[in-house]
mmCIF file of the N, C-alpha and C atoms, coordinates in Angstrom:
data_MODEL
# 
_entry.id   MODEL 
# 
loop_
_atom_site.group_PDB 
_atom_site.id 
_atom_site.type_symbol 
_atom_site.label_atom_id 
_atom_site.label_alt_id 
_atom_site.label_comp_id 
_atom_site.label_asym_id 
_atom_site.label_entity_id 
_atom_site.label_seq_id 
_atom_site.pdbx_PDB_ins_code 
_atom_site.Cartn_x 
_atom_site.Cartn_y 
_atom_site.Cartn_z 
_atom_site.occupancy 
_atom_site.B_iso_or_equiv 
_atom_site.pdbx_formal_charge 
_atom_site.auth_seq_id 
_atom_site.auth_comp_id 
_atom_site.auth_asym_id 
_atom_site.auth_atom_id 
_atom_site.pdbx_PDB_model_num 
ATOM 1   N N  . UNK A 1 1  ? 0.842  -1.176 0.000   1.00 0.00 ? 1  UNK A N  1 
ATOM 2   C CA . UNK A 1 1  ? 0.000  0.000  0.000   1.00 0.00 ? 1  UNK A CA 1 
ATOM 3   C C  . UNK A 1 1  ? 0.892  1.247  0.000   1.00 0.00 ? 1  UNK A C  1 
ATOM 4   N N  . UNK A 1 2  ? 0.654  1.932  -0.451  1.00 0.00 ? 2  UNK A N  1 
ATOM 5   C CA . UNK A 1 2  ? 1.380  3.282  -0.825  1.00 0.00 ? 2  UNK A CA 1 
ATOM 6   C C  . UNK A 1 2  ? 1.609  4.387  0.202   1.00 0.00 ? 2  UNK A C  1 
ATOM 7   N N  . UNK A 1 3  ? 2.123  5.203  0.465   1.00 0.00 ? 3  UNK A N  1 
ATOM 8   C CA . UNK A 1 3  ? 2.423  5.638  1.610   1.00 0.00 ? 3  UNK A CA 1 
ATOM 9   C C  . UNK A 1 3  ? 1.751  7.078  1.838   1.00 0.00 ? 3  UNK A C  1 
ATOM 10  N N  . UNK A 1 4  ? 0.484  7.653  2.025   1.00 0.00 ? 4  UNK A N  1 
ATOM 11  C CA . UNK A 1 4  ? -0.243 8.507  1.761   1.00 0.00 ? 4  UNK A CA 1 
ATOM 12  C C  . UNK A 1 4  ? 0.591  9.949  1.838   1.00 0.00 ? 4  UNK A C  1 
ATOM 13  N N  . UNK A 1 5  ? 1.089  11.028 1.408   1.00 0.00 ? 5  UNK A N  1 
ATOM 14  C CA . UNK A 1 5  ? 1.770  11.824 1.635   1.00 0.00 ? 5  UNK A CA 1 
ATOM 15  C C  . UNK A 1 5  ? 3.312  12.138 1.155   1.00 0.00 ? 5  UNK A C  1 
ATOM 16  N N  . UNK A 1 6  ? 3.609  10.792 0.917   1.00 0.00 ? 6  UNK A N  1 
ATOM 17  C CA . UNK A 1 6  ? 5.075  10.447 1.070   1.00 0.00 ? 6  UNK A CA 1 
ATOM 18  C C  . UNK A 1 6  ? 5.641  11.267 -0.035  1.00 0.00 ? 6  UNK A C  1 
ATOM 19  N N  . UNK A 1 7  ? 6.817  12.211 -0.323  1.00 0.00 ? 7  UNK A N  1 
ATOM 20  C CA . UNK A 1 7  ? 7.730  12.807 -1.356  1.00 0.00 ? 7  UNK A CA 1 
ATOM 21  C C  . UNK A 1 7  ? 8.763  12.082 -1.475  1.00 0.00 ? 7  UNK A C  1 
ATOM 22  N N  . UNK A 1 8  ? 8.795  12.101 -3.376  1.00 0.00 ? 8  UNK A N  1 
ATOM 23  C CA . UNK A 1 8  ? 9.828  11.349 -3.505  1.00 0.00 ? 8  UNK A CA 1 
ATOM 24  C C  . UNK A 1 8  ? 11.431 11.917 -3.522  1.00 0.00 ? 8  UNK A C  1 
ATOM 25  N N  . UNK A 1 9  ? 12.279 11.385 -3.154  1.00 0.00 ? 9  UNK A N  1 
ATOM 26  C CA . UNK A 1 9  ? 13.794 11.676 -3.064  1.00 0.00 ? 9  UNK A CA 1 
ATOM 27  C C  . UNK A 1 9  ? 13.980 11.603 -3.538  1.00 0.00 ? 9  UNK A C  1 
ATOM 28  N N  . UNK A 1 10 ? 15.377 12.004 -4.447  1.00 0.00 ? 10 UNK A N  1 
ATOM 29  C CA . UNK A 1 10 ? 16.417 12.074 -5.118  1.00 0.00 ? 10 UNK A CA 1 
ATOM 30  C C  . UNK A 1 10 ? 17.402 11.303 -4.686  1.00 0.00 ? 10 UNK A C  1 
ATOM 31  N N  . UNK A 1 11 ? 17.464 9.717  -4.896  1.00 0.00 ? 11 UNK A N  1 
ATOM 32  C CA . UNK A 1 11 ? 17.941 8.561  -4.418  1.00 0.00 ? 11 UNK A CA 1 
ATOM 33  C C  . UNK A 1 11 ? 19.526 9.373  -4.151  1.00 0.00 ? 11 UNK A C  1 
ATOM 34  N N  . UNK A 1 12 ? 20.432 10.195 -5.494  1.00 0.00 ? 12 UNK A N  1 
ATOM 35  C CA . UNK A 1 12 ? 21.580 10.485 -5.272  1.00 0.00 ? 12 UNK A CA 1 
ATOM 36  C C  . UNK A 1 12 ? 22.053 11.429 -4.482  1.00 0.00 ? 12 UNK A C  1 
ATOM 37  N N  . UNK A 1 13 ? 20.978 12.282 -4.241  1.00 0.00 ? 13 UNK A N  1 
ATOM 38  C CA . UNK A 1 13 ? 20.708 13.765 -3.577  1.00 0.00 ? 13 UNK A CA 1 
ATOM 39  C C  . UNK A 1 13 ? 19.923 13.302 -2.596  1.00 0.00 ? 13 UNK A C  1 
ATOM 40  N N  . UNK A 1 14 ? 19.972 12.962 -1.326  1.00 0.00 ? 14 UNK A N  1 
ATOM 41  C CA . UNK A 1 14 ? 18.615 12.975 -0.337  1.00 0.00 ? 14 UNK A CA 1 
ATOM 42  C C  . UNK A 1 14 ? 17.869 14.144 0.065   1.00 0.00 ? 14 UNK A C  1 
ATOM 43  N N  . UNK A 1 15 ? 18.544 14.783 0.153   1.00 0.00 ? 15 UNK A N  1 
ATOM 44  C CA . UNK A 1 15 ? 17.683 16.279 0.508   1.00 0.00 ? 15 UNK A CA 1 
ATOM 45  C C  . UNK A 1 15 ? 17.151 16.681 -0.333  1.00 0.00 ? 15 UNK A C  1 
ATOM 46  N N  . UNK A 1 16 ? 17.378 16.440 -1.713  1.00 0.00 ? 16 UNK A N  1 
ATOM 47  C CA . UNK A 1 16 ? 16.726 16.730 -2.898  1.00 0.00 ? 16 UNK A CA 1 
ATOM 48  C C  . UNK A 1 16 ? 15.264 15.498 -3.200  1.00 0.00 ? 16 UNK A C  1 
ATOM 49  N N  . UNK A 1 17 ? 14.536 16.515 -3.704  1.00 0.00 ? 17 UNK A N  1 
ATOM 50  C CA . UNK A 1 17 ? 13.016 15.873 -3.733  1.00 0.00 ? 17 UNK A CA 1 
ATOM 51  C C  . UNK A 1 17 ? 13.222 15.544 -5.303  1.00 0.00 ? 17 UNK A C  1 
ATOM 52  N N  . UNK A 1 18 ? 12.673 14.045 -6.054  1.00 0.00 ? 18 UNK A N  1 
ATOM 53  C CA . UNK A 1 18 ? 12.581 13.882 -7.590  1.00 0.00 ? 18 UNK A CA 1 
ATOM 54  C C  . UNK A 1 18 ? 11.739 14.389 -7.666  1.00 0.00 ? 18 UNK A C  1 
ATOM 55  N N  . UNK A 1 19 ? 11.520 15.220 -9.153  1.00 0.00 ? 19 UNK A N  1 
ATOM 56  C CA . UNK A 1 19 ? 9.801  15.422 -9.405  1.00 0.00 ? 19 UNK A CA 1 
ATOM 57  C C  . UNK A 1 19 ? 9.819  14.762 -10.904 1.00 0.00 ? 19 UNK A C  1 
ATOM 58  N N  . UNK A 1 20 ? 8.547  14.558 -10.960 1.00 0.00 ? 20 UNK A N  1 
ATOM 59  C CA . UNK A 1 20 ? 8.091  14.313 -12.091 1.00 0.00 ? 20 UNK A CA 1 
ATOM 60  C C  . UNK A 1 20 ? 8.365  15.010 -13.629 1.00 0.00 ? 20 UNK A C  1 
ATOM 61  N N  . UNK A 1 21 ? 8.957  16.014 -13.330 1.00 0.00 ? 21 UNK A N  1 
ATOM 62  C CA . UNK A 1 21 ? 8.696  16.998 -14.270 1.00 0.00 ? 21 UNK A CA 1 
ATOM 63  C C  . UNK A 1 21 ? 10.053 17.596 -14.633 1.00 0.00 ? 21 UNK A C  1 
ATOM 64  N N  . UNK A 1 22 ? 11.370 16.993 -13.974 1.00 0.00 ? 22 UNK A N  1 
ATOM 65  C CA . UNK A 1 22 ? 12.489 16.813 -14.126 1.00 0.00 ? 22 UNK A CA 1 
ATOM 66  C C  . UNK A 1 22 ? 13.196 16.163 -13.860 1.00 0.00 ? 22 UNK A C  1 
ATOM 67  N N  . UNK A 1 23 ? 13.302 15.025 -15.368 1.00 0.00 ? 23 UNK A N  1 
ATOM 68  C CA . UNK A 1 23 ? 14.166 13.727 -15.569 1.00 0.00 ? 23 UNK A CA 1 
ATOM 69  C C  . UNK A 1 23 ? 15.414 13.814 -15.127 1.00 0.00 ? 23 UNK A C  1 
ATOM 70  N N  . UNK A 1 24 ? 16.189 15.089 -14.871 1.00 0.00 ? 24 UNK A N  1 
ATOM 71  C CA . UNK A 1 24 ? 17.573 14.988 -14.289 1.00 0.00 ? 24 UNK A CA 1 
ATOM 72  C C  . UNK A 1 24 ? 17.282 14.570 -12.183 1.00 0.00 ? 24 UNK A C  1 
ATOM 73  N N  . UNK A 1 25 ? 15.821 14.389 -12.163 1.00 0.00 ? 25 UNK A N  1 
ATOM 74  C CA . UNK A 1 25 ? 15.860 14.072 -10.493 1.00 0.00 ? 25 UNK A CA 1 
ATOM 75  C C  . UNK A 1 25 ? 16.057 12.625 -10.543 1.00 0.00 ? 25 UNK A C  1 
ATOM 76  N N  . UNK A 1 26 ? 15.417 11.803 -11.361 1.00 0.00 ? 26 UNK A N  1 
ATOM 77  C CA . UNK A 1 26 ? 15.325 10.660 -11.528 1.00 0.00 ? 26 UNK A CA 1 
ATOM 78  C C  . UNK A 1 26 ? 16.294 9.824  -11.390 1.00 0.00 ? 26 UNK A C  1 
ATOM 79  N N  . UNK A 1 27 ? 16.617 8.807  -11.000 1.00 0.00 ? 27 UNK A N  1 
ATOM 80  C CA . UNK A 1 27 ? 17.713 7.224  -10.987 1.00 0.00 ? 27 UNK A CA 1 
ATOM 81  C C  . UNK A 1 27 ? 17.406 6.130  -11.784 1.00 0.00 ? 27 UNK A C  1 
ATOM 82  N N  . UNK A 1 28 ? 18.442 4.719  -12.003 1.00 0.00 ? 28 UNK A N  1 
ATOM 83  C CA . UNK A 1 28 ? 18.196 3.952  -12.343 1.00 0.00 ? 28 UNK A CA 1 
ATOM 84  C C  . UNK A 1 28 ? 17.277 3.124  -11.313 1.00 0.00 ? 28 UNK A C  1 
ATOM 85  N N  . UNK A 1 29 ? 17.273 2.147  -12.146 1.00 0.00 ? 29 UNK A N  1 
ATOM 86  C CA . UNK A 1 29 ? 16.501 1.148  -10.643 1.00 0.00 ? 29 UNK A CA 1 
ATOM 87  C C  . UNK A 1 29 ? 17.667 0.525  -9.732  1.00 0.00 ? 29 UNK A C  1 
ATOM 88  N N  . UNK A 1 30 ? 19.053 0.419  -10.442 1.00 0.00 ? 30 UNK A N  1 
ATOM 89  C CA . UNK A 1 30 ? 19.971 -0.221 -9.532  1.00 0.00 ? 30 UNK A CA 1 
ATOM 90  C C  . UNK A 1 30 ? 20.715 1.079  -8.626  1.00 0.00 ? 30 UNK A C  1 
ATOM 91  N N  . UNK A 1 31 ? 20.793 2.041  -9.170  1.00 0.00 ? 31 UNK A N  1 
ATOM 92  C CA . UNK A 1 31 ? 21.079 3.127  -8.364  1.00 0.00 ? 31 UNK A CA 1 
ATOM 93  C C  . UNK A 1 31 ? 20.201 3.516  -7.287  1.00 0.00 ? 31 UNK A C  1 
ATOM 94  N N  . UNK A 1 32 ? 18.642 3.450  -7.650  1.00 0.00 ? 32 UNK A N  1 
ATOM 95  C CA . UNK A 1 32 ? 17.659 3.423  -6.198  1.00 0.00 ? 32 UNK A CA 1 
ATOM 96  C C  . UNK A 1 32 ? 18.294 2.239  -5.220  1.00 0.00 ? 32 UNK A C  1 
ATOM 97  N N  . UNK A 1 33 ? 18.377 1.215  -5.657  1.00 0.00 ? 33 UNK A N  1 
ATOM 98  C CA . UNK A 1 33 ? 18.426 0.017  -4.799  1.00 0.00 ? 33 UNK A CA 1 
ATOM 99  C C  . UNK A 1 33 ? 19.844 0.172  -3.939  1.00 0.00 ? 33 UNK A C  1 
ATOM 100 N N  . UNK A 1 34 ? 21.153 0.685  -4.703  1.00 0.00 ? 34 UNK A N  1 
ATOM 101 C CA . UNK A 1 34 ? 21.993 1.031  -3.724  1.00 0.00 ? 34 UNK A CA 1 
ATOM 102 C C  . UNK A 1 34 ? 21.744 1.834  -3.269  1.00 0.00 ? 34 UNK A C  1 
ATOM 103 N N  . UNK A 1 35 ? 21.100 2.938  -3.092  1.00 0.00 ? 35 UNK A N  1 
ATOM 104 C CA . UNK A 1 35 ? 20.835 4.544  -2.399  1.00 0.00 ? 35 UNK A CA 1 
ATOM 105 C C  . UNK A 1 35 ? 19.457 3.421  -0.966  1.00 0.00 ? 35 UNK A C  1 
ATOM 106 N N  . UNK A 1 36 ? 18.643 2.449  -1.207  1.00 0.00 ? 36 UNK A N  1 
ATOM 107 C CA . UNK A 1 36 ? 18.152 2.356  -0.384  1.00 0.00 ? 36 UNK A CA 1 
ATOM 108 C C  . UNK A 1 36 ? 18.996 0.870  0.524   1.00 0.00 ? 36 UNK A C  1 
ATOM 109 N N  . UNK A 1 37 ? 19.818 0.941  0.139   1.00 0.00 ? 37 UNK A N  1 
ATOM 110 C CA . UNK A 1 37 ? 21.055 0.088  1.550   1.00 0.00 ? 37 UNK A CA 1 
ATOM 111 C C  . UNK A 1 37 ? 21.507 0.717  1.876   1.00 0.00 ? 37 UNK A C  1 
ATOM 112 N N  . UNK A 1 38 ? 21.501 1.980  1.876   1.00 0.00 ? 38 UNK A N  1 
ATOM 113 C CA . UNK A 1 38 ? 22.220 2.718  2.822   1.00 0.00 ? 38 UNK A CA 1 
ATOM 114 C C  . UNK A 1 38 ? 21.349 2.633  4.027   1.00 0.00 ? 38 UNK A C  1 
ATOM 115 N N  . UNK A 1 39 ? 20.490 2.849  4.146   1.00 0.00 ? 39 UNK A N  1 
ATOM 116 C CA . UNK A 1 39 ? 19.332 2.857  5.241   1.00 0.00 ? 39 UNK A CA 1 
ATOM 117 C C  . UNK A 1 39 ? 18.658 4.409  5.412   1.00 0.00 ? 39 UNK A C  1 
ATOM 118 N N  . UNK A 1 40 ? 18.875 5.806  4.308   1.00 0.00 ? 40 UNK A N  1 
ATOM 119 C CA . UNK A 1 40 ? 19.055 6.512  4.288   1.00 0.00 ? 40 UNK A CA 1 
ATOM 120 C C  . UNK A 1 40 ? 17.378 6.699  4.170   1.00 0.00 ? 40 UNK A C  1 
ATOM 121 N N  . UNK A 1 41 ? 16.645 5.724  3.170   1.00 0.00 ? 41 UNK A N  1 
ATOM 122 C CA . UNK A 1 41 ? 15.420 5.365  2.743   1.00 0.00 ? 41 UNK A CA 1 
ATOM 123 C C  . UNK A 1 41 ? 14.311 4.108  3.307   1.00 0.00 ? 41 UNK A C  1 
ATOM 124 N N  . UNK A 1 42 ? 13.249 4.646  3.215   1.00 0.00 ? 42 UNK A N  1 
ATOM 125 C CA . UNK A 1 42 ? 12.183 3.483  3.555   1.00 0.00 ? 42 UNK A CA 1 
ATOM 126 C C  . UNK A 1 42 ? 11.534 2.617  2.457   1.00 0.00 ? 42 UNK A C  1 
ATOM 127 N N  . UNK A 1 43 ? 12.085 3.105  1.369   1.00 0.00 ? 43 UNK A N  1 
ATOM 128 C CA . UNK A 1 43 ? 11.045 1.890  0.426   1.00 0.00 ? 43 UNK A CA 1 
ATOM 129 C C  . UNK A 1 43 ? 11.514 2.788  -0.921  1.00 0.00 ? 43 UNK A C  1 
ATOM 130 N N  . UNK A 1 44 ? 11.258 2.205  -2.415  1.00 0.00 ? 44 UNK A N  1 
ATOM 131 C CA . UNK A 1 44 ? 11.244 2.897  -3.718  1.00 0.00 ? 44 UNK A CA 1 
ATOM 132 C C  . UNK A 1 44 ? 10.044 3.068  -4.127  1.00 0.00 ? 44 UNK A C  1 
ATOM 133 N N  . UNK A 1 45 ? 9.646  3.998  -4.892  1.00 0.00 ? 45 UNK A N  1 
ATOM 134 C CA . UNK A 1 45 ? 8.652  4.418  -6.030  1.00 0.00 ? 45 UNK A CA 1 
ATOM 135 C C  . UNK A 1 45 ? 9.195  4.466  -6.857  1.00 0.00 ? 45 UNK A C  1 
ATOM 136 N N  . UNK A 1 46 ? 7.902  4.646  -7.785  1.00 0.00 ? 46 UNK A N  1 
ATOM 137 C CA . UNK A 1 46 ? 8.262  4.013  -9.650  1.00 0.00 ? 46 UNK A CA 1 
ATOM 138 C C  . UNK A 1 46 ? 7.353  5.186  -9.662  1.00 0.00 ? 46 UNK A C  1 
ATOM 139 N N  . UNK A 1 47 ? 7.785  5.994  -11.142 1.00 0.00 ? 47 UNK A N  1 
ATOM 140 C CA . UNK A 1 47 ? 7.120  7.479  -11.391 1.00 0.00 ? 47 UNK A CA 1 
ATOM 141 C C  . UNK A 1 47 ? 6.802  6.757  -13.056 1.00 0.00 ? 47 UNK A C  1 
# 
């Protein structure tokens, strides 16, 4: 279930929010997946 509220990060940037509306916020899927072992993150979204 989706996380009501939740903003998405900038897997490479954490303080930085991705948006939709600029592909330079965006990651790969293997770059999310190392950015979320860090423990820095709670989970991925798909835009």
């Amino acid at each position: 279930m989706p996380l009501q509220g939740a903003s998405p990060d900038n897997p490479h940037h954490h303080l930085i929010r991705a948006s939709v509306k600029i592909p330079k916020s965006w990651e790969t899927l293997d770059q999310s997946l190392t950015a979320l072992e860090t423990g820095n993150y709670s989970g991925l979204g798909f835009m």
